[in-house]
PDB file of N, CA, C and O in Angstrom:
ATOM      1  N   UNK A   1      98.987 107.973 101.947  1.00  0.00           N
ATOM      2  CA  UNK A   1      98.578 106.804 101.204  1.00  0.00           C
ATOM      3  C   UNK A   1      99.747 105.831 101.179  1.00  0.00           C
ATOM      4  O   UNK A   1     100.721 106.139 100.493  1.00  0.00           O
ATOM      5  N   UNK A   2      99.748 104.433 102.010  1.00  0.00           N
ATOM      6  CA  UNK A   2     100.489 103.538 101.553  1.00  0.00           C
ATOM      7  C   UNK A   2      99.785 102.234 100.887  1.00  0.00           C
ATOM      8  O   UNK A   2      99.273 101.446 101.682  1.00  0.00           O
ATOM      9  N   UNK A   3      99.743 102.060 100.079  1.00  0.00           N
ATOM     10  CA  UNK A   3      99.368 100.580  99.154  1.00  0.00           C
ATOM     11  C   UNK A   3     100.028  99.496  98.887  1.00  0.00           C
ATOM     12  O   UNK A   3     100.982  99.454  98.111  1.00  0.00           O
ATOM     13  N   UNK A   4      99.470  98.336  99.642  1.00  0.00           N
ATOM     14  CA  UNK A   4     100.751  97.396  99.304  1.00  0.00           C
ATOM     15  C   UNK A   4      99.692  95.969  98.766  1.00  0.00           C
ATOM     16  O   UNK A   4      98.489  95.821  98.981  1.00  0.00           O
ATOM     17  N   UNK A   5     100.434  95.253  98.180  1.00  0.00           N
ATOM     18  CA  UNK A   5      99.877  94.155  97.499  1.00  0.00           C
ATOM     19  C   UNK A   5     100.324  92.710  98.634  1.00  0.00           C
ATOM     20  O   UNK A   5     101.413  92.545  99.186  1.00  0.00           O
ATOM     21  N   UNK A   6      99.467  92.086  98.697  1.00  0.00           N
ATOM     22  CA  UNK A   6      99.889  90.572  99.215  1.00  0.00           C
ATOM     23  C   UNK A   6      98.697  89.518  98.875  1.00  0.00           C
ATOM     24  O   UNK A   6      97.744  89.718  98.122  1.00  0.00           O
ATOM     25  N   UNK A   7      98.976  88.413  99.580  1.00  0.00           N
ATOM     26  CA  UNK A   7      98.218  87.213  99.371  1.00  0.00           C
ATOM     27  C   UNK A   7      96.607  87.297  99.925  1.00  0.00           C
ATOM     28  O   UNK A   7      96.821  86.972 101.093  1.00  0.00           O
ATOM     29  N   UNK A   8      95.565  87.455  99.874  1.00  0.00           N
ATOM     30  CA  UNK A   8      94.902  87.230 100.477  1.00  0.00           C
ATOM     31  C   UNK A   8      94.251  86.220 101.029  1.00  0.00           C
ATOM     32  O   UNK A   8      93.969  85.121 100.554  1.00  0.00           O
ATOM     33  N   UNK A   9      93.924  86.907 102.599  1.00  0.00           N
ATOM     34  CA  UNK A   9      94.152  85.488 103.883  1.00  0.00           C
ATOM     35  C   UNK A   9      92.445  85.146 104.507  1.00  0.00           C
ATOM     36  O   UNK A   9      91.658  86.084 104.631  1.00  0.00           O
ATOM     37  N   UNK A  10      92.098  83.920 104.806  1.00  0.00           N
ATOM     38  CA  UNK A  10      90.619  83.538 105.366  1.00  0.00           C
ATOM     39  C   UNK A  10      90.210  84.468 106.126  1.00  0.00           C
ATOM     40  O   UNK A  10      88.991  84.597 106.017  1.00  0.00           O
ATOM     41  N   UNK A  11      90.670  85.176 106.846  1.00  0.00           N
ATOM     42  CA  UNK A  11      90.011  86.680 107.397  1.00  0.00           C
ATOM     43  C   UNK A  11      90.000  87.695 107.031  1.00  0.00           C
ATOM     44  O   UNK A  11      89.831  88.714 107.700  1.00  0.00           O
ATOM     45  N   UNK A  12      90.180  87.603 105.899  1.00  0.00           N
ATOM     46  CA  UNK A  12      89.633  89.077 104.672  1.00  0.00           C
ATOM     47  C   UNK A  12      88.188  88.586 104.407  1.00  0.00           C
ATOM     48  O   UNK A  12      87.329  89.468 104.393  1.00  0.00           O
ATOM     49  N   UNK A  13      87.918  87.714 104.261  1.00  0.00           N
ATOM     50  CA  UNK A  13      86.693  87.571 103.016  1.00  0.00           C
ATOM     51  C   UNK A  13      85.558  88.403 103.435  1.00  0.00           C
ATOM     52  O   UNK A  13      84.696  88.498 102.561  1.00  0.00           O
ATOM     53  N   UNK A  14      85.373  88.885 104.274  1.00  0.00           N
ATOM     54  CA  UNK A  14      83.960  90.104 104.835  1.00  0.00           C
ATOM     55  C   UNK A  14      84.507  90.956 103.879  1.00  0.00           C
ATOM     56  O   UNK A  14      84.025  91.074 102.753  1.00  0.00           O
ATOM     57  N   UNK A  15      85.851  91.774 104.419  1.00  0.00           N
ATOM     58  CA  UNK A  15      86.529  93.069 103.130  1.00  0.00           C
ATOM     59  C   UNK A  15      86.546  93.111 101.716  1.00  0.00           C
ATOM     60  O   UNK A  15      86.483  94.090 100.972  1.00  0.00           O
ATOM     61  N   UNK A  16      86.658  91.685 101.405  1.00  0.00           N
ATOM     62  CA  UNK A  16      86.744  91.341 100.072  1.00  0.00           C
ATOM     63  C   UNK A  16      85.520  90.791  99.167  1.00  0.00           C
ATOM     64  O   UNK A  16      85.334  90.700  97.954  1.00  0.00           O
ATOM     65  N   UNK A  17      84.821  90.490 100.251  1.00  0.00           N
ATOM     66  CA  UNK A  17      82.731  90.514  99.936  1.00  0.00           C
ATOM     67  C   UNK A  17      81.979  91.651  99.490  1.00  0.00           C
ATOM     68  O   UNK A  17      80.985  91.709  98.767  1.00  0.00           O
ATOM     69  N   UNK A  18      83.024  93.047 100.384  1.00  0.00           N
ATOM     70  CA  UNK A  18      82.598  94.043 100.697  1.00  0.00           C
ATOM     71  C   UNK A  18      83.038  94.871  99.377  1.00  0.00           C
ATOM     72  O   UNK A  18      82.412  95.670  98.680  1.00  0.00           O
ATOM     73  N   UNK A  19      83.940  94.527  99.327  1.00  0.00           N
ATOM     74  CA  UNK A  19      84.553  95.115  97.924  1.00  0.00           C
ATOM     75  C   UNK A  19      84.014  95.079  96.250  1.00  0.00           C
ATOM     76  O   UNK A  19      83.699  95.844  95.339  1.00  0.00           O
ATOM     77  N   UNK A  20      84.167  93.477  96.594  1.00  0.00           N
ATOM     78  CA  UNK A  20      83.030  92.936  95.216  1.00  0.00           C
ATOM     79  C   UNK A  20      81.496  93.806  94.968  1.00  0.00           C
ATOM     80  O   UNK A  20      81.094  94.323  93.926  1.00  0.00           O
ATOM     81  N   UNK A  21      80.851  93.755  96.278  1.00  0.00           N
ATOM     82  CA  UNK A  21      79.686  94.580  96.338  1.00  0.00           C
ATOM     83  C   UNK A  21      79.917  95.966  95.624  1.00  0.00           C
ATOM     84  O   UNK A  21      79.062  96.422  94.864  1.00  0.00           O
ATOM     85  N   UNK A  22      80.892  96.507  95.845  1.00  0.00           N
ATOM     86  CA  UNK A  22      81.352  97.581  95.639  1.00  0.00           C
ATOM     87  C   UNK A  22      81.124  97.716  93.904  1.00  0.00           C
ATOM     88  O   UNK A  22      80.287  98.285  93.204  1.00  0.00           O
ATOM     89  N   UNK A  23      82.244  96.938  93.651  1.00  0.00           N
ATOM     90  CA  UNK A  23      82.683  96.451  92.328  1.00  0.00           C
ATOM     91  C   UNK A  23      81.292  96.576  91.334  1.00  0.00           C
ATOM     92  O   UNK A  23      81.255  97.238  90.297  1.00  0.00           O
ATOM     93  N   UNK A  24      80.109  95.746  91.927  1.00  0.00           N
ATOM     94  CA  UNK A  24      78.797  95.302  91.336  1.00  0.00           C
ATOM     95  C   UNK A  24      78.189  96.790  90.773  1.00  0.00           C
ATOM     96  O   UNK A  24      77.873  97.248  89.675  1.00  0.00           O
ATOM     97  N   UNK A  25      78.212  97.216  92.024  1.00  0.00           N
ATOM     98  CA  UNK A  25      77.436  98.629  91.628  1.00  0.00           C
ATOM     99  C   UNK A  25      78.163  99.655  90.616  1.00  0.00           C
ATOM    100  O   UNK A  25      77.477 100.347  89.863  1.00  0.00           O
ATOM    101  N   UNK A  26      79.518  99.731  90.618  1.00  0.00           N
ATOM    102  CA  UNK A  26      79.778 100.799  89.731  1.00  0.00           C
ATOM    103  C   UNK A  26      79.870  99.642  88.212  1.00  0.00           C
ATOM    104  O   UNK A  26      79.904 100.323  87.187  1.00  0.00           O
ATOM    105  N   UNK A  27      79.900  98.539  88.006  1.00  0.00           N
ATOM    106  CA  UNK A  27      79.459  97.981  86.918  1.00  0.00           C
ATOM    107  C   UNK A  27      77.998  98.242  86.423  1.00  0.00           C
ATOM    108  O   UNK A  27      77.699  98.382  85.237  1.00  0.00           O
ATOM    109  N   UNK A  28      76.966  98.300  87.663  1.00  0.00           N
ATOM    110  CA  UNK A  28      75.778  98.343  86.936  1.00  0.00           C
ATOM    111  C   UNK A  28      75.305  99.949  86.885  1.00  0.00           C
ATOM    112  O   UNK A  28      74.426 100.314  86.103  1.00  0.00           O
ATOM    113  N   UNK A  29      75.937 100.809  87.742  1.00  0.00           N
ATOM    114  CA  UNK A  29      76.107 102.364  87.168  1.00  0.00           C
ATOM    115  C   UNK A  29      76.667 103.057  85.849  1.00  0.00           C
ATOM    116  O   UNK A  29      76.458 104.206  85.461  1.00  0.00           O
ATOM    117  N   UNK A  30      77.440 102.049  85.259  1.00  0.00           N
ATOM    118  CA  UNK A  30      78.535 102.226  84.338  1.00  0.00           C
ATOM    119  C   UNK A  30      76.976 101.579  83.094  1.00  0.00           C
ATOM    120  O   UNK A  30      76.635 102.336  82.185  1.00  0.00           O
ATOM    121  N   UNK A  31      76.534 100.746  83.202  1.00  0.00           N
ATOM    122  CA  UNK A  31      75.627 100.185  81.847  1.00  0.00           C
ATOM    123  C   UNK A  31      76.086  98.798  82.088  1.00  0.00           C
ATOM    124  O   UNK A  31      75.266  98.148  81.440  1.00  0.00           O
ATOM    125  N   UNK A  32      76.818  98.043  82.573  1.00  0.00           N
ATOM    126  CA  UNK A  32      77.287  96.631  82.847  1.00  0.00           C
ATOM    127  C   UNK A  32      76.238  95.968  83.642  1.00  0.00           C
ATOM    128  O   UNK A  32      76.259  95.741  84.852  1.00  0.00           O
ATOM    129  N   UNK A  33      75.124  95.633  82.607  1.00  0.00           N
ATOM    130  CA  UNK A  33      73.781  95.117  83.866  1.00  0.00           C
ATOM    131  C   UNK A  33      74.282  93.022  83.917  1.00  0.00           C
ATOM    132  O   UNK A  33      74.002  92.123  84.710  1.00  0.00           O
ATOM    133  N   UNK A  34      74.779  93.056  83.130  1.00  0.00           N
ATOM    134  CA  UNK A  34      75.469  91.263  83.374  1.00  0.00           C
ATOM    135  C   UNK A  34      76.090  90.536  83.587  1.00  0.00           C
ATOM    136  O   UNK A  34      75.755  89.351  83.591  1.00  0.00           O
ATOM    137  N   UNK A  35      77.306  90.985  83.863  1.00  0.00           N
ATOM    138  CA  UNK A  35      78.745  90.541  84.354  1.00  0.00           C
ATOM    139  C   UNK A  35      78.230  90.218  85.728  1.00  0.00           C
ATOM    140  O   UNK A  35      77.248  90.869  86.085  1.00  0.00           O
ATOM    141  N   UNK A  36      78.753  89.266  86.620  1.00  0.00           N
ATOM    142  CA  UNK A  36      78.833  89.091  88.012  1.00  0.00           C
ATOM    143  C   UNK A  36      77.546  89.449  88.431  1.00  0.00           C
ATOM    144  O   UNK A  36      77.245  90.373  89.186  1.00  0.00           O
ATOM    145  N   UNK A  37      76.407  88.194  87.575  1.00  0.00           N
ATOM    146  CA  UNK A  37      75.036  88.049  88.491  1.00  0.00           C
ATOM    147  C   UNK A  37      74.992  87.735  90.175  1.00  0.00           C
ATOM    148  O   UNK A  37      75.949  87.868  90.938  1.00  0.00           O
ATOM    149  N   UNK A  38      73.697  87.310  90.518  1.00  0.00           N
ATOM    150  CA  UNK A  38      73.802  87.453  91.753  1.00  0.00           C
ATOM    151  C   UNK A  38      74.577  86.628  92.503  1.00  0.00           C
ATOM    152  O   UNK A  38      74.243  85.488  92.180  1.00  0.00           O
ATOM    153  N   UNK A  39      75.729  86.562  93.616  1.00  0.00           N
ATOM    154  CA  UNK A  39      75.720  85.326  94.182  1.00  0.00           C
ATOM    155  C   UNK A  39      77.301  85.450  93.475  1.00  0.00           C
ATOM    156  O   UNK A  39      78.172  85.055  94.251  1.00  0.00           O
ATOM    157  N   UNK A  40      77.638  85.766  92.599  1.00  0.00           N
ATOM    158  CA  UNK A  40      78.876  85.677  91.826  1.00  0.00           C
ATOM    159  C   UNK A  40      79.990  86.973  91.940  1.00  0.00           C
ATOM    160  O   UNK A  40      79.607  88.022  91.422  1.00  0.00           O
ATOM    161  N   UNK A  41      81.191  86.974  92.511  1.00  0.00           N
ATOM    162  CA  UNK A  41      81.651  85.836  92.807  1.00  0.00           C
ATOM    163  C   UNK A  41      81.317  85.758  94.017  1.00  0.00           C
ATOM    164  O   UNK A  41      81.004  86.755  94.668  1.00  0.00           O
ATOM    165  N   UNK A  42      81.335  84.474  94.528  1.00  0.00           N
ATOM    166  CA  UNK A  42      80.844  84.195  96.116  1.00  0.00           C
ATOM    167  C   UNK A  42      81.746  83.922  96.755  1.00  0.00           C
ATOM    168  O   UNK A  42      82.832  83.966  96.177  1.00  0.00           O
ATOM    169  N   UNK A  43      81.731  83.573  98.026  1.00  0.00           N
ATOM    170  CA  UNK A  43      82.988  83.574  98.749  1.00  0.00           C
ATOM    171  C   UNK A  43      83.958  82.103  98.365  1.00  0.00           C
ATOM    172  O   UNK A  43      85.185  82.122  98.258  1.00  0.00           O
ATOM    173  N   UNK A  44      83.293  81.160  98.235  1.00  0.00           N
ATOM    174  CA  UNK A  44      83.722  79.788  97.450  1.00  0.00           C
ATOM    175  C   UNK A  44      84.856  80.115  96.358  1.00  0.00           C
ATOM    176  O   UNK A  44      86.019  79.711  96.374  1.00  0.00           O
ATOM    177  N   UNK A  45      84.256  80.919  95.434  1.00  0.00           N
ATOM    178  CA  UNK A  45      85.514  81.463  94.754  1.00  0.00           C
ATOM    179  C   UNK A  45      86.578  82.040  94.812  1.00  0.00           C
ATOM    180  O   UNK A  45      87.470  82.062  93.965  1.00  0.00           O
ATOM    181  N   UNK A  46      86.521  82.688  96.125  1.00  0.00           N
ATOM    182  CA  UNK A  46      87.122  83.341  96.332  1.00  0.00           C
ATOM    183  C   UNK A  46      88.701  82.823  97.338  1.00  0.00           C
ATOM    184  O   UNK A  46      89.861  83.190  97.155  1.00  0.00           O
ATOM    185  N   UNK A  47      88.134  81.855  98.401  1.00  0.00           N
ATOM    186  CA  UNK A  47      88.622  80.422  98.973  1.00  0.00           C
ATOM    187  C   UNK A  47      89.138  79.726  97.934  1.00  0.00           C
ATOM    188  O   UNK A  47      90.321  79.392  97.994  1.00  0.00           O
ATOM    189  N   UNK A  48      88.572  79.481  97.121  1.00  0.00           N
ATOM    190  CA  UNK A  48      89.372  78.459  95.619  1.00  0.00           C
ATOM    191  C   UNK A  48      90.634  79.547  95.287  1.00  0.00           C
ATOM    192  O   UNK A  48      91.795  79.235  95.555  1.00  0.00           O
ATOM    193  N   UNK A  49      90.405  80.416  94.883  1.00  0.00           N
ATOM    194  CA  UNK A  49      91.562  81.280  94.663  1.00  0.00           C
ATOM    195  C   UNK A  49      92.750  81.558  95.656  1.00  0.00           C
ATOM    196  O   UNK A  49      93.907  81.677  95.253  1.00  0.00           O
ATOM    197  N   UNK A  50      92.376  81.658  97.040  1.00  0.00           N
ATOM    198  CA  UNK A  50      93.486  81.458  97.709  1.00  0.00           C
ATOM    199  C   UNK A  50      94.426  80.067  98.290  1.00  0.00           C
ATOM    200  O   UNK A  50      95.473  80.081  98.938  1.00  0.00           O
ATOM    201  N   UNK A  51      93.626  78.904  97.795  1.00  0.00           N
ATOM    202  CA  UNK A  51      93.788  77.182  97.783  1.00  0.00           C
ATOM    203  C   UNK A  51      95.016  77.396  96.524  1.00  0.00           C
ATOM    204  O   UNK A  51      96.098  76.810  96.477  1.00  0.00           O
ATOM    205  N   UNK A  52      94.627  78.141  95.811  1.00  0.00           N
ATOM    206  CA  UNK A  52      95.594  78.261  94.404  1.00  0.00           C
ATOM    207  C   UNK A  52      96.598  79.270  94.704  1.00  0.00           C
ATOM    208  O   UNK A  52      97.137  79.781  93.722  1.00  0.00           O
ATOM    209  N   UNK A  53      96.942  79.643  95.798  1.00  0.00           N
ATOM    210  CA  UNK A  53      97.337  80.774  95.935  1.00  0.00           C
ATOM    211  C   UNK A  53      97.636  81.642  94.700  1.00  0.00           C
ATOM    212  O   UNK A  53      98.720  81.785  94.133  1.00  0.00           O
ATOM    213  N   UNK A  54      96.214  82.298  94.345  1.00  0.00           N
ATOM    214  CA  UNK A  54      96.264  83.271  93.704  1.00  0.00           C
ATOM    215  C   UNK A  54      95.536  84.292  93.906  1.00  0.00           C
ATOM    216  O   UNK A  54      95.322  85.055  92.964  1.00  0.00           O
ATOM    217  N   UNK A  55      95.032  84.520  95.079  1.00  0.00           N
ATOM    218  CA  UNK A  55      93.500  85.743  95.815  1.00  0.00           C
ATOM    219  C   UNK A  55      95.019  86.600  96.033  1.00  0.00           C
ATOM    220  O   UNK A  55      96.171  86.166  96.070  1.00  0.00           O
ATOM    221  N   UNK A  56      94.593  87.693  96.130  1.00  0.00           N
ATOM    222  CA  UNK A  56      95.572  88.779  96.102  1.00  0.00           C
ATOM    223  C   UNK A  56      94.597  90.300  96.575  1.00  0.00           C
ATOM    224  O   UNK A  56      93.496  90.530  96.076  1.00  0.00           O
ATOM    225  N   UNK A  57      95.187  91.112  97.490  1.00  0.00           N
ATOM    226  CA  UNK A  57      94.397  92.337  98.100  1.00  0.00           C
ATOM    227  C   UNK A  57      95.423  93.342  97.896  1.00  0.00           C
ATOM    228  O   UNK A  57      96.637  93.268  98.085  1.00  0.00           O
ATOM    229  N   UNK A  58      94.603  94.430  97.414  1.00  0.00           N
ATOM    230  CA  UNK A  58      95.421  95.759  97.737  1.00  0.00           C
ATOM    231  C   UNK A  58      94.676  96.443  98.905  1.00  0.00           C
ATOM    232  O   UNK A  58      93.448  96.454  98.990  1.00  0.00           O
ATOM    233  N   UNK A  59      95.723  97.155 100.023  1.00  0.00           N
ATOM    234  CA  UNK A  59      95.629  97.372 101.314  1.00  0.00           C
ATOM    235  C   UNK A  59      96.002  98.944 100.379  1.00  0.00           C
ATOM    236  O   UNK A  59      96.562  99.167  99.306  1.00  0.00           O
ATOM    237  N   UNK A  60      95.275  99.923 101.576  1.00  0.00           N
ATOM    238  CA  UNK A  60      95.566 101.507 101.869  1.00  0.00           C
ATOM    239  C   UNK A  60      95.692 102.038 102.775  1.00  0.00           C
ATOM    240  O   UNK A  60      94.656 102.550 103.198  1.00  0.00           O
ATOM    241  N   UNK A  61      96.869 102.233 103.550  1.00  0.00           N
ATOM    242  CA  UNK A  61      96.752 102.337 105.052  1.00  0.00           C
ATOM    243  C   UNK A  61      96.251 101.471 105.450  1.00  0.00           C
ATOM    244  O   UNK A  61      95.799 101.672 106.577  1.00  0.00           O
ATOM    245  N   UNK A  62      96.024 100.171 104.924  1.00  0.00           N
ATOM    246  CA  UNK A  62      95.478  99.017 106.381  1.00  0.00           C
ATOM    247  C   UNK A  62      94.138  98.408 105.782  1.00  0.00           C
ATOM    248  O   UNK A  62      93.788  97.314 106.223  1.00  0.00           O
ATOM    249  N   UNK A  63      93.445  98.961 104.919  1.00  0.00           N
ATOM    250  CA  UNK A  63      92.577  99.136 105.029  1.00  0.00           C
ATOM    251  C   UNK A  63      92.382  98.288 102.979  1.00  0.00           C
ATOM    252  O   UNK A  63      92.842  98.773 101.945  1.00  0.00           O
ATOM    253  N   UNK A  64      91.540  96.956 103.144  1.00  0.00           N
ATOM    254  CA  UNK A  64      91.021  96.513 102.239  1.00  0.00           C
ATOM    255  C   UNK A  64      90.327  97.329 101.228  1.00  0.00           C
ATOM    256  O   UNK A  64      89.244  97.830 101.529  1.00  0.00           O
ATOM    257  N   UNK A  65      90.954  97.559  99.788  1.00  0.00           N
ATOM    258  CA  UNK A  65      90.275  98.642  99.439  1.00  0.00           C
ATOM    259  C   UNK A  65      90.021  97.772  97.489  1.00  0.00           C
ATOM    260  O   UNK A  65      89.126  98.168  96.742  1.00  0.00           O
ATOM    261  N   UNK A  66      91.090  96.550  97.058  1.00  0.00           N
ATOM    262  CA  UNK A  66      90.481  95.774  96.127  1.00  0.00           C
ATOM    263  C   UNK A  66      91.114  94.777  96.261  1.00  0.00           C
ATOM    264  O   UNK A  66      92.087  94.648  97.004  1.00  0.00           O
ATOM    265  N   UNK A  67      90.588  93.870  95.485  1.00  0.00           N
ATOM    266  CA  UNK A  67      90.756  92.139  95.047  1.00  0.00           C
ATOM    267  C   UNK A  67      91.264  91.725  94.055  1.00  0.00           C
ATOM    268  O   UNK A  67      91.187  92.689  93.294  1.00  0.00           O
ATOM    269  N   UNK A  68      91.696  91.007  93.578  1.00  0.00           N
ATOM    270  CA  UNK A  68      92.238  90.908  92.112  1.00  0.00           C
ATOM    271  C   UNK A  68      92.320  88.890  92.048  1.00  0.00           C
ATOM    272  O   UNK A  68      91.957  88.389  93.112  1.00  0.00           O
ATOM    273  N   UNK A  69      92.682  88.009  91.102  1.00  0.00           N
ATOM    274  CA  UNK A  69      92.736  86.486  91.151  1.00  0.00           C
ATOM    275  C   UNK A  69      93.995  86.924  90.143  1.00  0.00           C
ATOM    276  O   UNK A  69      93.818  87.995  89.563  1.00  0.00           O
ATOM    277  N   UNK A  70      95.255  86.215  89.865  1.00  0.00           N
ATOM    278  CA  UNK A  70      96.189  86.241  89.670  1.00  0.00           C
ATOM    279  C   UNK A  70      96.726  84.722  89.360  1.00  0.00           C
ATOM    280  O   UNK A  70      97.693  84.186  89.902  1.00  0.00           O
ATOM    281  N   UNK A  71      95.937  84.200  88.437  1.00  0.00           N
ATOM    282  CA  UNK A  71      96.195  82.299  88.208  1.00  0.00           C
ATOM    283  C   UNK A  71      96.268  82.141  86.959  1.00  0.00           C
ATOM    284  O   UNK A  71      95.787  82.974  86.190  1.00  0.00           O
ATOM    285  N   UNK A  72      97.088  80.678  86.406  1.00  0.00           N
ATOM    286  CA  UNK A  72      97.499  80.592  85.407  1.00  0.00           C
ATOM    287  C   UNK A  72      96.362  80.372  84.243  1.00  0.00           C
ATOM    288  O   UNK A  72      95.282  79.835  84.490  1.00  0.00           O
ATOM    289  N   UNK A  73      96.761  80.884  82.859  1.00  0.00           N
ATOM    290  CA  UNK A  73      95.444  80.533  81.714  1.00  0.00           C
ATOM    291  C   UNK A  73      95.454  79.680  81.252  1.00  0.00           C
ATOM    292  O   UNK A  73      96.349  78.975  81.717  1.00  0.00           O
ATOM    293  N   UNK A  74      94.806  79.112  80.318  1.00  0.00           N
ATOM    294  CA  UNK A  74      93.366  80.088  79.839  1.00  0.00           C
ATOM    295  C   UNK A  74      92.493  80.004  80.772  1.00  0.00           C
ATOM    296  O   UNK A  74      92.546  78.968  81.434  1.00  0.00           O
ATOM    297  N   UNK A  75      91.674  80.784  81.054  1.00  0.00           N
ATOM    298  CA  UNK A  75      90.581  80.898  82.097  1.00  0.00           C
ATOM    299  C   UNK A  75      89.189  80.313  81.355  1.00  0.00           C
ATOM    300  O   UNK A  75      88.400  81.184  80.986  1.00  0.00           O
ATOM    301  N   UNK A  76      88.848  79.022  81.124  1.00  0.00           N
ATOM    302  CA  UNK A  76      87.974  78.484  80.150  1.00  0.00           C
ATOM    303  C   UNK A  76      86.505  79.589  80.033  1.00  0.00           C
ATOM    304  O   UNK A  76      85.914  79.652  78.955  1.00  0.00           O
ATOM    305  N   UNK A  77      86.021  80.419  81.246  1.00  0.00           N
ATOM    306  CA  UNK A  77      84.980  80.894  81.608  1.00  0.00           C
ATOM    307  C   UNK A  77      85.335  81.913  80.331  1.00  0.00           C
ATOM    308  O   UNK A  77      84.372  82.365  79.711  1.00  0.00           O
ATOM    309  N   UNK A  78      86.127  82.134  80.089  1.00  0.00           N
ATOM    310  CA  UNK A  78      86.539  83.431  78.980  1.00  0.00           C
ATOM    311  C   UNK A  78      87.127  82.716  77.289  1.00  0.00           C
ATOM    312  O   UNK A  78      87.893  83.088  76.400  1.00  0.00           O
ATOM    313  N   UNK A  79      86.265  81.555  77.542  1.00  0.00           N
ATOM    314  CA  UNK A  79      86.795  81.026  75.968  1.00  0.00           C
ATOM    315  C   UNK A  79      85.855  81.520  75.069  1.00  0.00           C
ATOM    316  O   UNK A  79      85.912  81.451  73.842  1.00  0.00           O
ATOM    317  N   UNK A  80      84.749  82.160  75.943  1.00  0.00           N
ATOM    318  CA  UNK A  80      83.638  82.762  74.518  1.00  0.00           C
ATOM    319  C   UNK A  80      82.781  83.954  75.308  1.00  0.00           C
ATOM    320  O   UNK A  80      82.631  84.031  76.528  1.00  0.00           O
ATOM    321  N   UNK A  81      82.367  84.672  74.509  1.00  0.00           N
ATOM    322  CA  UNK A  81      82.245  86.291  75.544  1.00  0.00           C
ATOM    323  C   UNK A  81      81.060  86.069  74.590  1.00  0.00           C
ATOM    324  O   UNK A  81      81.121  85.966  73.364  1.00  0.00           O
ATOM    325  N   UNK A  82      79.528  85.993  75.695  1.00  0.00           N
ATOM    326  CA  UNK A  82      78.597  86.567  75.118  1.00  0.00           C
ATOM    327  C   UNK A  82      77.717  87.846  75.147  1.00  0.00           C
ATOM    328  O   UNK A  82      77.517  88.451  76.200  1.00  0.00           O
ATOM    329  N   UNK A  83      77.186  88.246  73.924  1.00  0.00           N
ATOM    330  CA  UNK A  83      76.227  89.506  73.784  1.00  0.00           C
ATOM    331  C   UNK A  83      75.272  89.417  74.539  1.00  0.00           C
ATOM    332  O   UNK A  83      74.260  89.455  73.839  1.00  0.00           O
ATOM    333  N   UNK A  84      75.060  89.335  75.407  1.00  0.00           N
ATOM    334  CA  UNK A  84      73.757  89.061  76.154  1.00  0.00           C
ATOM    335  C   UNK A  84      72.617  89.890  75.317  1.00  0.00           C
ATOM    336  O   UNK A  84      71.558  89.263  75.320  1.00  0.00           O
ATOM    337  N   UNK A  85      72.543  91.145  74.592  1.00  0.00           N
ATOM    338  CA  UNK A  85      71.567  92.078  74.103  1.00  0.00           C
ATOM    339  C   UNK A  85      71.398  91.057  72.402  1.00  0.00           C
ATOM    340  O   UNK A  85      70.478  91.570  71.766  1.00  0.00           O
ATOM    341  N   UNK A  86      72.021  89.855  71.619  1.00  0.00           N
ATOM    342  CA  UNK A  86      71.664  89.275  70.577  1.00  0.00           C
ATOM    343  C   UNK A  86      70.502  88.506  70.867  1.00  0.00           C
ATOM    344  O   UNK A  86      69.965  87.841  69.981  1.00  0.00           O
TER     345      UNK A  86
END
């Protein structure tokens, strides 16, 4: 196992599509049926984040394995957290 962190680059975004997908399902296995509806995040966001250079990948042996955004706050999308079940 080697893991290393860097910038992520316009020819990740299949790995990092792939990942999110990933991401979706053990959220909605877990009971998380609302976070990251459909379409979200999309690759647009994901391009915005590296424009900001802040898209960031962890590699395993080579190999795209997560994603992370790494940019300055407040993140307005998180100025109010709703109950979706009220």
């Amino acid at each position: 196992m080697k893991r290393i962190i860097r910038e992520t680059k316009p020819i990740d975004i299949t790995d990092v599509m792939q990942v999110m997908e990933a991401a979706k399902k053990i959220m909605r296995s877990s009971g998380n049926m609302y976070q990251w509806g459909d379409g979200y995040p999309s690759e647009s966001v994901i391009f915005s984040d590296m424009e900001k250079h802040g898209g960031y990948v962890i590699e395993d042996t080579g190999r795209i394995v997560a994603y992370f955004a790494f940019l300055p706050s407040p993140e307005p999308t998180y100025s109010k957290i709703y109950n979706e079940r009220e």
